[in-house]
ZAMARGU-4260 file (C-alpha; in steps of 0.2 Angstrom, whole numbers, plus 5000, padded with zeros to 4 digits):
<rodrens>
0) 4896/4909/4810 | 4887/4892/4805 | 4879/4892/4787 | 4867/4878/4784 | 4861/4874/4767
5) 4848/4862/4761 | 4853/4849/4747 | 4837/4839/4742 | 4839/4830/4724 | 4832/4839/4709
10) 4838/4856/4717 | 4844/4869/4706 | 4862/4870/4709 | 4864/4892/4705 | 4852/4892/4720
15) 4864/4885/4732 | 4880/4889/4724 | 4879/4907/4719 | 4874/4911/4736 | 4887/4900/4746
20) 4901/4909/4735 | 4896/4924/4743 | 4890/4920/4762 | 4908/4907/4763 | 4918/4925/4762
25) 4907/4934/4778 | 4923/4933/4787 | 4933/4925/4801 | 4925/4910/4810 | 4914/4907/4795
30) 4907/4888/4791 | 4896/4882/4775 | 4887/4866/4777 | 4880/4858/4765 | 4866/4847/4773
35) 4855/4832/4767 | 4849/4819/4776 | 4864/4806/4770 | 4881/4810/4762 | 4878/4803/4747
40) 4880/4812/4731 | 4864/4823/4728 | 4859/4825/4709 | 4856/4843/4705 | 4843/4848/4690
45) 4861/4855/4679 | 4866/4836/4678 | 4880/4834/4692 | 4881/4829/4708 | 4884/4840/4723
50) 4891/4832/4739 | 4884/4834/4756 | 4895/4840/4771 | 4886/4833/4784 | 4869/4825/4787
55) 4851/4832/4799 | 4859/4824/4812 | 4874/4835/4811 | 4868/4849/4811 | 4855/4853/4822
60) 4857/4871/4823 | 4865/4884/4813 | 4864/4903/4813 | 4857/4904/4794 | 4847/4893/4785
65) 4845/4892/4769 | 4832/4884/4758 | 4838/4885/4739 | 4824/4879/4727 | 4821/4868/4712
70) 4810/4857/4702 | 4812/4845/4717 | 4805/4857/4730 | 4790/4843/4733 | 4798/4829/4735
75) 4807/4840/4748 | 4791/4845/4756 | 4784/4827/4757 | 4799/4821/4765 | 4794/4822/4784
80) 4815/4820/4789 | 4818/4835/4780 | 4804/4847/4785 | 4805/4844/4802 | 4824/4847/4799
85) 4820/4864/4791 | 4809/4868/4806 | 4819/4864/4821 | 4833/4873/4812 | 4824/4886/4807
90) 4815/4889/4823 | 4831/4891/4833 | 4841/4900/4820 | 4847/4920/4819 | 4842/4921/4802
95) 4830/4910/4790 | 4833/4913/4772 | 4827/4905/4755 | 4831/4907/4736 | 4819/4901/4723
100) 4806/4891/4726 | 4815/4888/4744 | 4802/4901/4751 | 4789/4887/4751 | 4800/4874/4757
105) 4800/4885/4773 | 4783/4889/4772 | 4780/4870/4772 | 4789/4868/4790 | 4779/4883/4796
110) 4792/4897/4796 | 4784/4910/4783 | 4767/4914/4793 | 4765/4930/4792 | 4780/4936/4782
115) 4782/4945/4768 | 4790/4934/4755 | 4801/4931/4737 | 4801/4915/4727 | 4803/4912/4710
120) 4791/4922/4697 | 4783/4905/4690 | 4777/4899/4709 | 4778/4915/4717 | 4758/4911/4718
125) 4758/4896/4732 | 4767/4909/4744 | 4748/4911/4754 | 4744/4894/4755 | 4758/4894/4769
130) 4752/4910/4775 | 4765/4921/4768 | 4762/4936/4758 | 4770/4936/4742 | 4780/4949/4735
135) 4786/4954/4718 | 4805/4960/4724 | 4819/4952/4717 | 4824/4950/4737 | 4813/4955/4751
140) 4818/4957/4771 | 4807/4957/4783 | 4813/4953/4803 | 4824/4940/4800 | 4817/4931/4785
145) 4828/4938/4771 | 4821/4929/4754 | 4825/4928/4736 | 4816/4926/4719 | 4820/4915/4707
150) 4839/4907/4703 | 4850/4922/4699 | 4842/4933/4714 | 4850/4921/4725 | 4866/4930/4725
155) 4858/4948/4727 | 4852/4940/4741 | 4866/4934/4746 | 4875/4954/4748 | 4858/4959/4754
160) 4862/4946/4769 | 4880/4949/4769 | 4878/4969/4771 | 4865/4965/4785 | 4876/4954/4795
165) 4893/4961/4793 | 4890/4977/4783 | 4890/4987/4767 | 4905/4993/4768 | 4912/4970/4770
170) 4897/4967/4758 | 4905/4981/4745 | 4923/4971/4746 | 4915/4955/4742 | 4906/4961/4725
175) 4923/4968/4721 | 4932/4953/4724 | 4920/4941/4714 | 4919/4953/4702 | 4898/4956/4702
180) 4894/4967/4688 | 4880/4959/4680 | 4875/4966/4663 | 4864/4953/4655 | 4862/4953/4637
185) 4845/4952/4635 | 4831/4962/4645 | 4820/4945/4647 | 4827/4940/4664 | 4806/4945/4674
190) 4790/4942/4665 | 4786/4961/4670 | 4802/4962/4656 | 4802/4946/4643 | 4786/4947/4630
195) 4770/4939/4632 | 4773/4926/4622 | 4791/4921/4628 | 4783/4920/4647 | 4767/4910/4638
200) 4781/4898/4629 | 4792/4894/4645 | 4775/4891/4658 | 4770/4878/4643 | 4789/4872/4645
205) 4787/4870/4664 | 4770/4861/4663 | 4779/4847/4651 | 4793/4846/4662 | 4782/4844/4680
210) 4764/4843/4674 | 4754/4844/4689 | 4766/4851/4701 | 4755/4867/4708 | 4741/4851/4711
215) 4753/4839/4720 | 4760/4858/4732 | 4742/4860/4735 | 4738/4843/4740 | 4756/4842/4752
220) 4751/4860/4760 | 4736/4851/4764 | 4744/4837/4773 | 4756/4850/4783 | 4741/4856/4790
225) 4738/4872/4777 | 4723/4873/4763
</rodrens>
């Protein structure tokens, strides 16, 4: 089984490593890339650099895509290379998956039209611009669109996937083996849970760190053809 995920600079790093941890160990015959469109270091919003393992070109198809997000989610969706990447991919493959704001990198390429859809709570919004319903699940299935919300969902999404693929009883063995027991120590982790003024402090926080960006994701869904 082929695994592609998408590396775009400024992608949040959990997005695409907590789930890649997980889907590496769905068994025999399993194959992660990690796909950008040169093999140049990509810089990840925690700092580092991530590695690609292969380019577009090297991987035309895959059995899953996945779209991790990040604060460079628009520059994603304004490359034309890496949509139409995302589309042909996506169009072809068994299962078409996202964490984060991925979900609207894949409604950029056209692949959420009709689905029911996660993404991160801060964006989950811009879902129906591409035509996809947006739901307040920390992962939602729906066909074979399997999508997360926002960072930390991204590896219950990935047992979600895992148990849908090879089983509950394979999916069960893995959280064992990586030792998944979350028990976070502050109930703030949704805005349905943090206070209203911790929610109002971090939108502010957002807004200084990529003023605009909601504008400049409505003005690219308009160029991919969606208003």
């Amino acid at each position: 089984m082929r695994i592609a995920f998408l590396l775009f600079p400024n992608v949040t790093q959990l997005d695409l490593t907590g789930p890649a941890q997980v889907l590496s160990r769905m068994g025999e015959g399993t194959h992660v890339d990690l796909v950008a469109a040169t093999l140049e270091a990509v810089p990840t919003d925690a700092g580092f650099a991530i590695l690609p393992t292969a380019t577009f070109d090297e991987v035309p198809t895959a059995d899953i895509l996945c779209v991790p997000g990040g604060f460079g989610i628009n520059g994603a969706i304004a490359d034309d290379a890496t949509i139409d990447w995302v589309r042909h991919v996506g169009t072809h493959a068994q299962w078409v998956t996202s964490v984060c704001t991925g979900s609207l990198v894949l409604g950029a390429a056209g692949l959420l039209e009709g689905y029911r859809a996660a993404c991160h709570w801060g964006q989950r919004h811009m879902l129906p611009l591409f035509g996809a319903t947006a739901v307040t699940e920390r992962v939602v299935v729906d066909r074979n669109r399997v999508t997360g919300g926002g960072v930390t969902a991204g590896i219950d999404f990935a047992f979600r996937l895992m148990a849908l693929i090879r089983g509950e009883a394979h999916a069960r063995m893995v959280q064992l083996a990586l030792e998944y027991d979350p028990d976070p120590p502050f109930d703030s982790g949704s805005p349905e849970h943090a206070d209203a003024a911790l929610v109002a402090a971090y939108q502010r926080r957002v807004e200084r760190l990529a003023p605009g960006r909601d504008e400049e994701l409505r003005r690219l869904a308009a160029r991919r053809g969606y208003s």
